[in-house]
N, C-alpha and C positions, 0 to 999 in steps of 0.2 A: 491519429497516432501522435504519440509526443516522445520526444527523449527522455532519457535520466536526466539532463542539465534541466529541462523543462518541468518536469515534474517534482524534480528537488526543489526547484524554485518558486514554485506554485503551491504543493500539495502538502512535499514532506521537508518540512520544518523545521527543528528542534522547539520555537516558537509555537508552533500550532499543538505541539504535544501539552507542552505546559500550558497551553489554555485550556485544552480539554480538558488535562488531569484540574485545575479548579473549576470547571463547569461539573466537574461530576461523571465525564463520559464514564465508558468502560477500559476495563485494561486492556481488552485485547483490542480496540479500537487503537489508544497511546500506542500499543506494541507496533501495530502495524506503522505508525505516523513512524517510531524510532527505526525499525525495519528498512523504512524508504529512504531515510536520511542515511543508509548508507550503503546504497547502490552503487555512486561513485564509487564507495572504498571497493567495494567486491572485484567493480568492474577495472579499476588498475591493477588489485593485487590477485584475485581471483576471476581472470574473465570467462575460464571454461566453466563457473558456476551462478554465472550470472545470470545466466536463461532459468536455470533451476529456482534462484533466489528470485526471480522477478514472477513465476510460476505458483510459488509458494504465496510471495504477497498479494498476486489476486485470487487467490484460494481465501486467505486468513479474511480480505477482504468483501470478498460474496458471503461471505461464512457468516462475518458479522453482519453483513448488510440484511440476509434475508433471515437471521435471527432477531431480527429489531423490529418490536413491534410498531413500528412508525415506517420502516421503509421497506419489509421484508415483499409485503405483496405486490413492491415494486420493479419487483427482478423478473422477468419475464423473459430476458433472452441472455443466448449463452456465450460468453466469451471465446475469441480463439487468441492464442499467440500467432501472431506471422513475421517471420524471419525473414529480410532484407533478400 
């Protein structure tokens, strides 16, 4: 399990977006990277929708993941959220 400060600082980017978009990725892949950059904002200005927006992003991201023909037959088990 990791935080938002963790995951902001690891995963979602603004940087990692703009590489992808010159490698070519997909836009919903970018969407999701821009999505996660900003979790922080939701979570000071919006925190009773933060469970929903974090729910949402690993939706968008299973979604792309087992739609890709490179890593989809790699999903084989099921995520939960778990609340502190």
């Amino acid at each position: 399990m990791i935080s938002i400060d963790e995951a902001e600082g690891d995963i979602f980017k603004p940087y990692l977006a703009k590489l992808l978009e010159q490698a070519g990725s997909t836009k919903k892949l970018i969407e999701i990277i821009n999505l996660g950059c900003e979790l922080e904002d939701v979570e000071s200005l919006y925190p009773e929708n933060l469970q929903a927006q974090i729910e949402d992003l690993l939706s968008k991201s299973l979604t792309v993941i087992s739609q890709s023909e490179n890593f989809g037959r790699l999903i084989d088990r099921e995520i939960k959220i778990v609340e502190d």
